[in-house]
C-alpha positions in Angstrom: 73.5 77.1 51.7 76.1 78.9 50.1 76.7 81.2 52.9 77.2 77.8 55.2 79.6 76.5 52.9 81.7 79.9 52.7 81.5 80.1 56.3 82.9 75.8 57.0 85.0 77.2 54.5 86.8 80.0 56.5 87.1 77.8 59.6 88.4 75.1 58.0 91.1 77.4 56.7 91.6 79.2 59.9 92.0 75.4 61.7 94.7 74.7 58.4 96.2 77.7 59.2 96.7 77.3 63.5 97.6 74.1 62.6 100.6 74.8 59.9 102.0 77.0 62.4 101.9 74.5 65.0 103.4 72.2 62.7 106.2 74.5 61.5 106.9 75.7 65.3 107.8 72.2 66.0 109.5 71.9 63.1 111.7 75.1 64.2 111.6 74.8 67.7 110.9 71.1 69.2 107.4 70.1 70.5 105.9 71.8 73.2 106.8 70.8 76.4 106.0 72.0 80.3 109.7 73.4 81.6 110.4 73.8 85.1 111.3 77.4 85.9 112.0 77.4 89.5 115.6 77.6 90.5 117.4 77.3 93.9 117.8 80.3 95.9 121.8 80.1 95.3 121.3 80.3 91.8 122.4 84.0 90.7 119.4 83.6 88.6 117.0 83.4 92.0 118.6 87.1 93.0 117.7 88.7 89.2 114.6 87.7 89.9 113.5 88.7 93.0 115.8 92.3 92.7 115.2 93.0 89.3 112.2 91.2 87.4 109.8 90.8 90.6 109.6 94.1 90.9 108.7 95.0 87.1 106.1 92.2 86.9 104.4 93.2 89.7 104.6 97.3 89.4 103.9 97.3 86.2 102.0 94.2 85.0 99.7 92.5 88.7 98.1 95.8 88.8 95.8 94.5 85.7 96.7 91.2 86.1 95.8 89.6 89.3 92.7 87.4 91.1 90.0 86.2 89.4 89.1 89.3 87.0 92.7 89.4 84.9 92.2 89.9 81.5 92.1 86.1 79.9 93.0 85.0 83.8 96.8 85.7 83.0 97.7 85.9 86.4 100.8 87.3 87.2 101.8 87.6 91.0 103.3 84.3 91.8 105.7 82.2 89.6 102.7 79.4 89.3 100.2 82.2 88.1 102.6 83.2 85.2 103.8 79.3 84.2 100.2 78.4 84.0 99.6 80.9 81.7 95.7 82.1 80.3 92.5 80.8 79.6 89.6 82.3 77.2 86.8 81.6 79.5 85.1 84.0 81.7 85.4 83.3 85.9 82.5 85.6 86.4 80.7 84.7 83.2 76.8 84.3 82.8 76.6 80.6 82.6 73.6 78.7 83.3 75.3 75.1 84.6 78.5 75.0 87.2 81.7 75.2 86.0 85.1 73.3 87.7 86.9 75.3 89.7 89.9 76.8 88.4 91.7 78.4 91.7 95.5 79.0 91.9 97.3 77.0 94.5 94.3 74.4 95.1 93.3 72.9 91.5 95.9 72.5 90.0 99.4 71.5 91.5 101.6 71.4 88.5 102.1 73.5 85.1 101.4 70.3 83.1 97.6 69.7 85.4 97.1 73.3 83.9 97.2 72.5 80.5 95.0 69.5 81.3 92.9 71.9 82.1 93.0 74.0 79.0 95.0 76.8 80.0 97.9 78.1 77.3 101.3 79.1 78.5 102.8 82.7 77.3 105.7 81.6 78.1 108.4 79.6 75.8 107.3 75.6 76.3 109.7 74.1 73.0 113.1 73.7 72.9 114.7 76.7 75.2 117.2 79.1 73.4 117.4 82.5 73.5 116.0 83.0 70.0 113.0 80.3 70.7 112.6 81.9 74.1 111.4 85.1 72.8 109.8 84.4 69.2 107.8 81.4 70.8 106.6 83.8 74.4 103.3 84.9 74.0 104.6 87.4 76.9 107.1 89.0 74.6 105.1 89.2 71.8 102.6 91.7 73.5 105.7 93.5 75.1 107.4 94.0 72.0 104.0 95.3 70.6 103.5 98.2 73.1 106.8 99.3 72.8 106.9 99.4 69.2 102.9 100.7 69.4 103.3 103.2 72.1 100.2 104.4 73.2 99.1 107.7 71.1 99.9 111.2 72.2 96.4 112.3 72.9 94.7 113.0 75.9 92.2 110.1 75.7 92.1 107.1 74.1 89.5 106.0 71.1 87.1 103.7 71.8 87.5 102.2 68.9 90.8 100.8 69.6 90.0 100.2 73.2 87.7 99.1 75.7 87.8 99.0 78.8 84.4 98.0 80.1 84.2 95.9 83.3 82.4 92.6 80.5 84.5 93.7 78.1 84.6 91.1 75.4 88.3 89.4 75.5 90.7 88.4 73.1 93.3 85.8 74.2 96.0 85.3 71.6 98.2 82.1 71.4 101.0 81.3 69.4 99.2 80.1 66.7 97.5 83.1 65.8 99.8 86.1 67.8 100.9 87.3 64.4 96.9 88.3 63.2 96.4 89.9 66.6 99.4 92.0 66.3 97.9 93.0 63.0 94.4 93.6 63.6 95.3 95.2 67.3 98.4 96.7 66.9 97.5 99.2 70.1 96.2 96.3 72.4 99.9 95.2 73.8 101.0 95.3 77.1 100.6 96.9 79.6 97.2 97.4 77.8 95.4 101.0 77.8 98.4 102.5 79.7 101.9 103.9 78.8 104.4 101.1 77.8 107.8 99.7 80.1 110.8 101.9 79.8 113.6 101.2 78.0 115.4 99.5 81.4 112.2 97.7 82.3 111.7 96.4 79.0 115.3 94.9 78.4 115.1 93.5 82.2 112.0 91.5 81.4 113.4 90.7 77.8 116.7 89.2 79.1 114.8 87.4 81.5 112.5 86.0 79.0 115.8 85.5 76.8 116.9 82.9 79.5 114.2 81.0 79.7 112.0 82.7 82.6 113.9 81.5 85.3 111.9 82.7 88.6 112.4 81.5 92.2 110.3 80.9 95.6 110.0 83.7 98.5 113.3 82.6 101.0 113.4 80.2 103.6 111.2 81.5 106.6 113.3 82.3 109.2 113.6 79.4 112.5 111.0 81.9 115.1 108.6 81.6 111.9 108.6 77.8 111.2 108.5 77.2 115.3 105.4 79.2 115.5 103.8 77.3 112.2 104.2 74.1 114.5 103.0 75.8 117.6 100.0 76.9 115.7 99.4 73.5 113.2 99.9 71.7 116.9 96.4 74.2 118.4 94.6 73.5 114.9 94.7 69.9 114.9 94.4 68.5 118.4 92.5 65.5 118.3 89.6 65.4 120.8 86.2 66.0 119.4 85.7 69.3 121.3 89.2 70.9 119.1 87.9 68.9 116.1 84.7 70.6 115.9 86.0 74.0 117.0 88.9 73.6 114.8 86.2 73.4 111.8 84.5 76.1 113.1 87.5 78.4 112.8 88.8 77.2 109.4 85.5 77.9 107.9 86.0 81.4 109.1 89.2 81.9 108.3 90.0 80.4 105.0 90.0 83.6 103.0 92.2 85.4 105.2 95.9 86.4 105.0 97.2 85.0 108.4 100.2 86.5 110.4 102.2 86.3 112.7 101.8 90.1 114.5 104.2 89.2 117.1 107.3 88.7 114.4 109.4 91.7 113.2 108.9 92.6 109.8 110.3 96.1 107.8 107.2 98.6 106.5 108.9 97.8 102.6 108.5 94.1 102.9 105.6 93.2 105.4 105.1 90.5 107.6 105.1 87.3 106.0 101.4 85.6 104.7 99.6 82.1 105.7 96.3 80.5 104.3 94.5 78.2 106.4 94.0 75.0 104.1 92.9 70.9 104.6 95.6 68.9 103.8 95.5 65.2 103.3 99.1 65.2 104.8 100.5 66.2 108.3 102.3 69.0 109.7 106.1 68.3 109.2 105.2 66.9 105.7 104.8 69.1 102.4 101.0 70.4 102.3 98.9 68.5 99.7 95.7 70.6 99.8 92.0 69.4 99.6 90.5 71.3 96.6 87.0 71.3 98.1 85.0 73.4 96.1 83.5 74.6 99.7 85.1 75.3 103.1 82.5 73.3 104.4 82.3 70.5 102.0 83.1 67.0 103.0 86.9 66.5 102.7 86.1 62.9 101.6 89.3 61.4 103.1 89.3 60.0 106.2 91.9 61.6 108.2 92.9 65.3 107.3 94.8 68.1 108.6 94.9 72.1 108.9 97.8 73.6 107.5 99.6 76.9 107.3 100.4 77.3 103.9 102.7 79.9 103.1 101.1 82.6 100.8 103.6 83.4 98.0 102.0 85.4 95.3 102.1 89.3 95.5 99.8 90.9 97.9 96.9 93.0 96.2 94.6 95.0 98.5 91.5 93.8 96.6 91.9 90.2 98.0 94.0 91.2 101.0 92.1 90.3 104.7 94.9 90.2 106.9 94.4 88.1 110.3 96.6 88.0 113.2 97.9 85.4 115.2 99.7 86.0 119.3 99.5 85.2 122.5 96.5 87.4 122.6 94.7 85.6 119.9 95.3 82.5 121.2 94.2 83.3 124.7 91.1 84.9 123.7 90.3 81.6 121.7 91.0 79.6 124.8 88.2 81.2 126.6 85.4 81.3 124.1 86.3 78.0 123.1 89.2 75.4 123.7 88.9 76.0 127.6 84.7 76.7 128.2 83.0 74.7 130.0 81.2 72.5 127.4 81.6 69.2 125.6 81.2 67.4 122.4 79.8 64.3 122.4 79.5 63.5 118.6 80.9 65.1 115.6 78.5 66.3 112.9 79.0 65.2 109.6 79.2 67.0 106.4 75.3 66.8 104.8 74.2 69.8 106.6 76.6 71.8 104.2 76.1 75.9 104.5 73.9 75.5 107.8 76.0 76.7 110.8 73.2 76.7 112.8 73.2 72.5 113.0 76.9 71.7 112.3 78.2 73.7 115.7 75.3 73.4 118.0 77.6 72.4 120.8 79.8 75.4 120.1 78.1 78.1 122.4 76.7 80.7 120.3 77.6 83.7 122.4 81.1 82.4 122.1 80.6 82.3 118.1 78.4 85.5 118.1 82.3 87.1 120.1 84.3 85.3 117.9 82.7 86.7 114.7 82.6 90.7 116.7 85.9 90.3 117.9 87.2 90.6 114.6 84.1 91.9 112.5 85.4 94.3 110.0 87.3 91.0 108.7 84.6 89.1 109.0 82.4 91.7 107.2 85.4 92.3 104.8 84.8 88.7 103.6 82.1 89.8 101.4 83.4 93.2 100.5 86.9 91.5 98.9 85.8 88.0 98.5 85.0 86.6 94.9 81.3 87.8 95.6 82.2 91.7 95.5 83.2 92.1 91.9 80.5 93.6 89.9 77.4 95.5 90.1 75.0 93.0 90.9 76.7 91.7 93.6 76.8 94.9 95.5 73.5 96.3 94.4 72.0 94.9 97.4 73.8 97.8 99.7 73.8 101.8 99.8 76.9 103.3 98.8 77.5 104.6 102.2 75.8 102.7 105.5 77.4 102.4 109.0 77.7 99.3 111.0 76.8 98.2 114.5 76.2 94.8 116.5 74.0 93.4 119.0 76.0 92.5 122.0 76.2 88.9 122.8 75.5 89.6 126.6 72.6 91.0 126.0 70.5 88.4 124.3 72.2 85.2 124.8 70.9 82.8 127.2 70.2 78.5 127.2 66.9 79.5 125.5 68.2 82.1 122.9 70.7 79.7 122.4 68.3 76.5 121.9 65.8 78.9 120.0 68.3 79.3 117.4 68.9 75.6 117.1 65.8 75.3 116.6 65.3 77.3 114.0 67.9 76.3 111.9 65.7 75.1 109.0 64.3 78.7 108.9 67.6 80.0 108.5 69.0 77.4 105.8 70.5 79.3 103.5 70.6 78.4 99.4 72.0 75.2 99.1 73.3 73.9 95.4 70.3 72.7 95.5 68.0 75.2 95.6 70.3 76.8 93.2 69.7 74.2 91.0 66.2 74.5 91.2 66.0 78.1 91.3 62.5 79.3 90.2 61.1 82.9 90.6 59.0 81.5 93.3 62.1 80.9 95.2 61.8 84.4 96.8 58.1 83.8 98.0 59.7 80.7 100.0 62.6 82.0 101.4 60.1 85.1 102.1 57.8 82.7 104.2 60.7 81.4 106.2 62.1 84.6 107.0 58.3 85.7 108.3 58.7 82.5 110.4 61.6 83.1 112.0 61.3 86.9 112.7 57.9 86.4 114.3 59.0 83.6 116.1 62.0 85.8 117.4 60.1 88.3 118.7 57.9 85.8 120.6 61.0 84.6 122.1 62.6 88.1 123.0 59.0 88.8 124.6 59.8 85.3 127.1 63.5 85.8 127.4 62.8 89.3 128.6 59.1 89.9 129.6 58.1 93.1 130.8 61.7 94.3 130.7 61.8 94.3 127.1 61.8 97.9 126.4 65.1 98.4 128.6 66.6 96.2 126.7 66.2 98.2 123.3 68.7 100.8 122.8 72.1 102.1 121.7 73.7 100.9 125.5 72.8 97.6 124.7 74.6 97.3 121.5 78.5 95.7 121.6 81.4 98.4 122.2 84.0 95.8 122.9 86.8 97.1 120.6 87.4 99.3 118.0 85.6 96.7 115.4 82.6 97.5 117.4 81.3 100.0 114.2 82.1 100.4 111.0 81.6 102.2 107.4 80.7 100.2 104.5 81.5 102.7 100.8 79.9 101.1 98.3 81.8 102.0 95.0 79.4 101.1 92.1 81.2 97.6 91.3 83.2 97.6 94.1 83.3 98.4 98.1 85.6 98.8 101.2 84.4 98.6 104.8 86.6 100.3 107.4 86.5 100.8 111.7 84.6 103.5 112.9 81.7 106.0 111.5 83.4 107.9 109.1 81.9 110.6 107.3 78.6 112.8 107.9 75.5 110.7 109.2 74.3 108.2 106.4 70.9 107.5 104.8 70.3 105.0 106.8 72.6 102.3 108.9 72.6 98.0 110.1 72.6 96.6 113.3 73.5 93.1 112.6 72.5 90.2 115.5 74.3 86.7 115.6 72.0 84.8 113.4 72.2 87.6 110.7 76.3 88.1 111.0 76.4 84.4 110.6 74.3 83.7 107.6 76.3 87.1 105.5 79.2 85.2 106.0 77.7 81.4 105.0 75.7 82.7 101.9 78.5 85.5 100.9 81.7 84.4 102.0 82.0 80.2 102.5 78.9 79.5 100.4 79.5 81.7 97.7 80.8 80.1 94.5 82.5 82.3 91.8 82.5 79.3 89.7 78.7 78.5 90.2 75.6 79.3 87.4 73.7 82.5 86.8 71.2 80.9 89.2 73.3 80.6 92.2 74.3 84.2 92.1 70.9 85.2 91.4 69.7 83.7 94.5 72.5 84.1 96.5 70.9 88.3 96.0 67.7 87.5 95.8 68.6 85.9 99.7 70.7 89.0 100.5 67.8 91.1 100.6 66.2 89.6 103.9 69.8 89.7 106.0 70.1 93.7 105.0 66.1 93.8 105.8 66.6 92.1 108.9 70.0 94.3 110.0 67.9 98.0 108.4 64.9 97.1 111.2 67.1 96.6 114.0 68.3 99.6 113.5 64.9 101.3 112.9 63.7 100.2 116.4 66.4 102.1 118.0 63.9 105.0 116.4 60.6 106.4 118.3 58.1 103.9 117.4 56.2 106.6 115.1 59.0 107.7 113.2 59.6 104.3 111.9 56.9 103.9 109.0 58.0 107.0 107.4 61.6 106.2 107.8 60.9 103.0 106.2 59.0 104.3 103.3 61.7 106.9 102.7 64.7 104.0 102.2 61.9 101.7 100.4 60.7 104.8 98.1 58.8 102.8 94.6 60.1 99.4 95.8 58.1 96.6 93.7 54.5 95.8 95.8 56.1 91.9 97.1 59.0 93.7 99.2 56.5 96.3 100.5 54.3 93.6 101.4 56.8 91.8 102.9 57.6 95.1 104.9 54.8 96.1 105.9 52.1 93.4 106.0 54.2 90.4 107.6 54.7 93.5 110.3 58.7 93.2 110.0 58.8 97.0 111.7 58.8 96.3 115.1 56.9 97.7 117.5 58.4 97.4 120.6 59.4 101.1 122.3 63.0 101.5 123.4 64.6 103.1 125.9 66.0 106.3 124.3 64.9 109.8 125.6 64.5 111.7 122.7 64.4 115.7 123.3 64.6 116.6 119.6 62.0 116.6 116.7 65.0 114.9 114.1 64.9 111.5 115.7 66.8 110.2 113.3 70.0 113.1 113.5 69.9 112.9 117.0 70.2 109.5 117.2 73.1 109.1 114.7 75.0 112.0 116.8 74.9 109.7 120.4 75.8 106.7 118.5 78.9 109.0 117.2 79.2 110.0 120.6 79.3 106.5 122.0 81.8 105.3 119.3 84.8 107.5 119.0 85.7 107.4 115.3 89.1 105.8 114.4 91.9 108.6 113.7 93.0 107.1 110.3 90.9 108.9 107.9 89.8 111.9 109.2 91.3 114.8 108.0 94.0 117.0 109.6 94.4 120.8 110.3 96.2 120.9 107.6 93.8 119.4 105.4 91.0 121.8 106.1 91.3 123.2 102.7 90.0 120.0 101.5 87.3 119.6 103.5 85.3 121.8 101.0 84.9 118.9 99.0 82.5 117.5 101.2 80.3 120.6 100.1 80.8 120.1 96.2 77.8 121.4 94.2 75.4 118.9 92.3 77.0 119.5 88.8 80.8 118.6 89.8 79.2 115.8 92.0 77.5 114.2 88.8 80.9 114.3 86.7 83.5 112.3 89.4 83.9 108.4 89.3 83.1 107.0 92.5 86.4 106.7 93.6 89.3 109.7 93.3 92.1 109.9 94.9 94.5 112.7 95.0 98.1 112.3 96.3 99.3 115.8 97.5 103.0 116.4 98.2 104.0 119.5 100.2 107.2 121.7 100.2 109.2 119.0 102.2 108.5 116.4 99.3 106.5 114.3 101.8 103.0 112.8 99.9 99.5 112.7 101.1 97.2 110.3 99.7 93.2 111.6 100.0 90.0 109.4 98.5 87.5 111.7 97.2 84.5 109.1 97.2 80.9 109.9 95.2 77.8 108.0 96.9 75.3 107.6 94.6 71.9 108.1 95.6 68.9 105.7 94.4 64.7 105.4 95.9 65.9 101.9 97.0 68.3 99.3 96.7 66.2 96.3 96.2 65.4 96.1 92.7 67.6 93.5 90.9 68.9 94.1 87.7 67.3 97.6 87.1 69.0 99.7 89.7 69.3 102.4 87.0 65.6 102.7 87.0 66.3 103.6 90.9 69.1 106.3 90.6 68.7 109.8 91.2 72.2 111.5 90.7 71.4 115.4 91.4 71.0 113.9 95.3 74.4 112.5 95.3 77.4 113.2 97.4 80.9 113.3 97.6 83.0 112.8 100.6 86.9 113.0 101.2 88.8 111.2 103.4 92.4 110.8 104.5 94.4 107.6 103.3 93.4 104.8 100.5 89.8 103.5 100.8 89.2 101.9 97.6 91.2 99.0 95.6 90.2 100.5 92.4 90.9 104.1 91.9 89.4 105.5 88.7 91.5 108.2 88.4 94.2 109.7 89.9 94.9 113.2 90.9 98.7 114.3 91.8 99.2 117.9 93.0 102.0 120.3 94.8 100.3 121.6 98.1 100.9 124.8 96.5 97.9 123.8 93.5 95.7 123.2 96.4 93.5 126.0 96.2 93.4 126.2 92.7 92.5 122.2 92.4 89.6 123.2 94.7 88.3 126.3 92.7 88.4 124.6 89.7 86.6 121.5 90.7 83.5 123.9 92.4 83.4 125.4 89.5 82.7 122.1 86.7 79.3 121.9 85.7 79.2 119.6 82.5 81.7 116.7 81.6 83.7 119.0 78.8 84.4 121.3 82.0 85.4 118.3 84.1 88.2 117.2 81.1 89.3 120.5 81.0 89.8 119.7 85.0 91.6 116.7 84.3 94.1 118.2 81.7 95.3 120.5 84.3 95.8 118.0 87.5 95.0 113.9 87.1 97.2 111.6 85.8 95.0 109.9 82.8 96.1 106.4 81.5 98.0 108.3 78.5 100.3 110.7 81.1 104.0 109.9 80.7 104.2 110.0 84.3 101.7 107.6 85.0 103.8 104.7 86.5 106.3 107.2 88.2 102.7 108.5 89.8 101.8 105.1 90.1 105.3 103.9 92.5 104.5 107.2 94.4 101.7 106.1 95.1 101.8 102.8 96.1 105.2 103.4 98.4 102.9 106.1 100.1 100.1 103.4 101.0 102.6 101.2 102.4 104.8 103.5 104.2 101.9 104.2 105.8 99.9 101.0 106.0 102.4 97.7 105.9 99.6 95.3 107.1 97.2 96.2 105.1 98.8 97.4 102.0 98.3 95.6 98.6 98.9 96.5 95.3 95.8 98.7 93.7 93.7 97.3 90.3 94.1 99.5 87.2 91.5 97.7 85.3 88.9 100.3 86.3 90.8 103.6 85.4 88.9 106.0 83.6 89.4 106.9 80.2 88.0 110.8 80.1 
């Protein structure tokens, strides 16, 4: 009892205590109060910004502090990210119930709906003086702590004053108690973990701060923009049923990407210039008032709505970025798989059907979904990779770390009865609805299990009658798509994290997907539109549980492109001690199947000879293989076990040569496990003296780990030296001489380097990389 009462007794103090501050803020400074910050581009104030403070916040401050995984959700890459300020609670938490959405741009509208919402400003909200502006910013505080609490001169840094775990617990001072964080975390200000602002940077973002935070909006888009935002708003919502529902069809698709317009000049420093597809309840010509659905495909629940290109206006980080583009080519290409075939919709479905593709666009013809999806299929594919789904192990434990990609091609299969066989079954292919989630149950897997028996048996049956006796010649690599350059691809897995890019990169992998329509449809519906970041523990959990079947599904139609013996063992080998229900579910339901092909095998290695005609038949994209000149490097793909077992999974090295030009290399480590199947355990699974390391030419991670920087001259010795590590003290010793830790002086002039290299070299795709994953060795 006593303890209880010393405890109410502490907390009651602690409330006294917020509150007296409060009270005496207000009695210094006015009552808090939501400013608006946004000036007019002719303000000299609008310039500073965008010349001087832009550049600060986002070089040295987005590259923690951006998407859903910022520290305390400070986001910082837009002006409404930074007024709204931070919130203490977790986006990808464990929680058992639902939580409301808390998305920039679509919750919330205002600064003031923010707070409503709970979220604190670090910014100055009283009365605004220069004096207030500082001692009352949240922002400045933590800036004036790193700079007066450098980081210490040591190679590492303790854990005991930092930690910089993925679930790291968070601390998210306010006003009301910034002083007792300074004190009992004198090392934690920002930029956290890495080397503070220089003397310049600091005073720019100081005077800023001094004048109240004045920030301003991107500049007007020029007159060839806006006319092609009407051209295109005009295409999205025409109003006969037929545009309606392939309208729907598209947005539901395309809501995550970063739309363009390819046709428009733009400079390699600045980029082109970024759209979302949103609902609006308003039309074009009018400002945007989007529908916060917590769905793409949830009802709109207004009766007339419209499809909007919103201009994008925060910073551009890679880990989110899926750039789309829109021409004369796009648009032409849409026009014959859908606004101009021969087809018609009578009625319009409604919105109860939800995640189910399959029922919502019946009268959509699915070989012209199946190309729409291909034509563009490392985006679509990239919607899981860097949607909210992709942070965090168990989210990506369902994949290898290294797979390659293929498709089915729609002319090969499609028909009116493959077509109406899919229709009908659609209820086999429902994917986990909120409610399911709701009632998620252990047995859940035995019933999605029995429906995914159902529907491959009853696809085979069908195959058998679409084809007949032909069946065989219709099995192998000629029939697969080759329509572009999306037509393969490489999917790295990097622990917590993953990139897919065009083309087989790399030496042959463990194993590889060929993914069919119903299959490419359903990753994107249960990973990408279904997926909710704000959901419970059980959602995600059966959102993976669910992901096993699709990677099941897309690992056996790439196992039938094997000699029909081979493909027990070959299955075994990727399924090695997987629990006795998937095995069962293998083996007994008789997934592997039987069917010969058509490929003439002439070696014993099946499997080798088949992955070197598929690399035949696709010709690897250019962009990250390496040069000549960059044979030296290549011996890293023949590291030895002990160095292999002491790199992060991602690397990369930035070289510059005698003409000061740079080079940016990823050195990428696949970890090797018996399977990937087993939720929640996959370190029972691992077996690291089989892993391998790979390097490629160019950036293929968001989240480098560490960071090497070397004259081409070192080149050699960098090599020699990593060969030669065999335990983790010899692998620091490696660092010291060549990477960049988080305590290097040179870390943010590394950093630029970096970064202007990426996007010299990549302006479309370049974003801004995440430091919340660097290494602390």
């Amino acid at each position: 009892m006593n303890y209880r009462l010393l405890l109410l007794s502490f907390f009651a103090m602690l409330l006294f205590a917020c509150s007296d501050k409060n009270q005496q803020a207000t009695i210094e400074h006015g009552s808090l109060q939501v400013r608006d910050r946004i000036v007019d581009h002719a303000d000299p104030l609008a310039k500073q910004y965008h010349e001087e403070v832009k550049p600060v916040l986002e070089n040295r401050c987005v590259v923690c502090h951006a998407c859903y995984d910022a520290p305390c959700q400070l986001k910082l890459s837009s002006p409404e990210g930074i007024d709204r300020g931070f919130s203490p609670e977790l986006v990808y938490g464990t929680r058992f119930k639902e939580t409301d959405p808390m998305r920039l741009f679509i919750d919330a509208q205002t600064t003031q709906q923010w707070r409503e919402k709970g979220y604190k400003g670090v910014l100055n909200e009283r009365d605004q003086s220069p004096q207030a502006n500082l001692e009352q910013s949240v922002l400045y505080h933590l800036l004036e702590l790193k700079k007066n609490n450098p980081l210490p001169q040591t190679e590492t840094l303790s854990g005991k004053d930092f930690d910089f775990a993925l679930n790291r617990e968070q601390t998210c001072p306010d006003m009301s108690n910034i002083d007792d964080y300074k004190q009992q975390q004198p090392l934690a200000g920002m930029p956290y973990g890495l080397p503070g602002l220089d003397n310049n940077e600091f005073n720019t973002l100081k005077s800023w701060l001094e004048k109240g935070s004045p920030m301003a909006q991107p500049l007007p888009l020029s007159a060839s923009v806006e006319q092609r935002i009407i051209e295109w708003e005009n295409i999205f919502n025409q109003q006969d049923k037929k545009s309606k529902l392939i309208n729907r069809y598209l947005y539901e698709h395309l809501f995550l990407g970063h739309l363009y317009f390819s046709e428009e000049p733009f400079s390699d420093s600045q980029g082109p210039v970024f759209f979302n597809l949103v609902r609006s309840s308003t039309p074009p010509g009018e400002a945007i008032q989007v529908i916060p659905s917590r769905r793409p495909y949830d009802d709109p629940e207004v009766q007339t709505f419209y499809y909007r290109l919103r201009q994008y206006t925060g910073t551009i980080v890679n880990k989110t970025h899926m750039p789309y583009a829109l021409n004369a080519q796009r648009l032409q290409r849409w026009n014959e798989l859908f606004y101009d075939a021969p087809f018609s919709v009578d009625t319009l479905p409604g919105y109860q059907n939800g995640s189910n593709p399959f029922k919502n666009f019946v009268s959509l013809p699915t070989a012209s979904r199946h190309q729409f999806l291909l034509d563009e299929a490392q985006y679509t594919i990239m919607g899981f990779i860097k949607g909210p789904v992709c942070r965090g192990q168990t989210a990506l434990d369902v994949i290898q770390d290294k797979f390659w990609v293929f498709f089915t091609s729609p002319e090969t299969l499609h028909s009116k009865k493959y077509s109406q066989f899919i229709f009908e079954q659609a209820d086999n292919l429902e994917l986990p609805s909120d409610y399911s989630a709701t009632n998620f149950a252990i047995t859940s897997w035995y019933k999605y299990a029995k429906r995914e028996k159902a529907f491959i048996n009853a696809e085979k049956q069908v195959l058998g009658q679409v084809k007949g006796k032909n069946l065989q010649q219709y099995i192998g690599i000629d029939k697969l798509w080759s329509g572009s350059d999306n037509a393969s691809l490489t999917i790295f897995r990097h622990f917590d994290s993953a990139e897919v890019v065009k083309g087989l990169q790399g030496e042959a992998p463990k194993n590889a997907w060929v993914i069919n329509y119903p299959s490419l449809e359903r990753i994107h519906y249960l990973l990408v539109a279904g997926y909710d970041v704000f959901g419970s523990i059980k959602h995600q959990l059966i959102t993976r549980l669910y992901m096993d079947f699709l990677r099941i599904e897309s690992e056996m139609a790439f196992l039938i492109l094997l000699p029909a013996e081979d493909r027990k063992a070959e299955l075994d080998y990727w399924y090695t001690d997987a629990t006795s229900d998937l095995k069962t579910f293998i083996h007994d339901n008789d997934i592997i199947f039987s069917q010969k092909n058509n490929i003439v095998y002439q070696s014993k290695d099946a499997k080798k000879a088949l992955f070197s005609m598929l690399k035949e038949q696709y010709k690897t994209a250019k962009q990250y293989n390496l040069d000549v000149y960059d044979e030296p490097l290549a011996s890293l793909n023949r590291l030895p076990s002990p160095a292999i077992q002491q790199l992060p999974q991602v690397s990369m090295i930035m070289v510059q040569n005698q003409q000061g030009e740079h080079s940016v290399y990823s050195l990428l480590r696949h970890n090797e496990r018996t399977n990937v199947s087993t939720l929640l355990k996959e370190h029972k699974t691992r077996l690291p003296e089989q892993d391998k390391a790979e390097i490629f030419k160019g950036v293929l991670s968001s989240y480098p780990q560490v960071i090497f920087s070397i004259e081409e001259t070192q080149l050699d010795t960098f090599i020699s030296q990593l060969q030669q590590v065999e335990n983790n003290s010899q692998y620091q010793q490696f660092l010291t001489g060549f990477a960049i830790r988080r305590t290097d002086p040179d870390f943010w002039k590394v950093s630029d380097q970096l970064h202007q290299t990426f996007q010299q070299k990549n302006p479309i795709e370049y974003g801004l990389f995440d430091y919340n994953r660097l290494e602390n060795r």
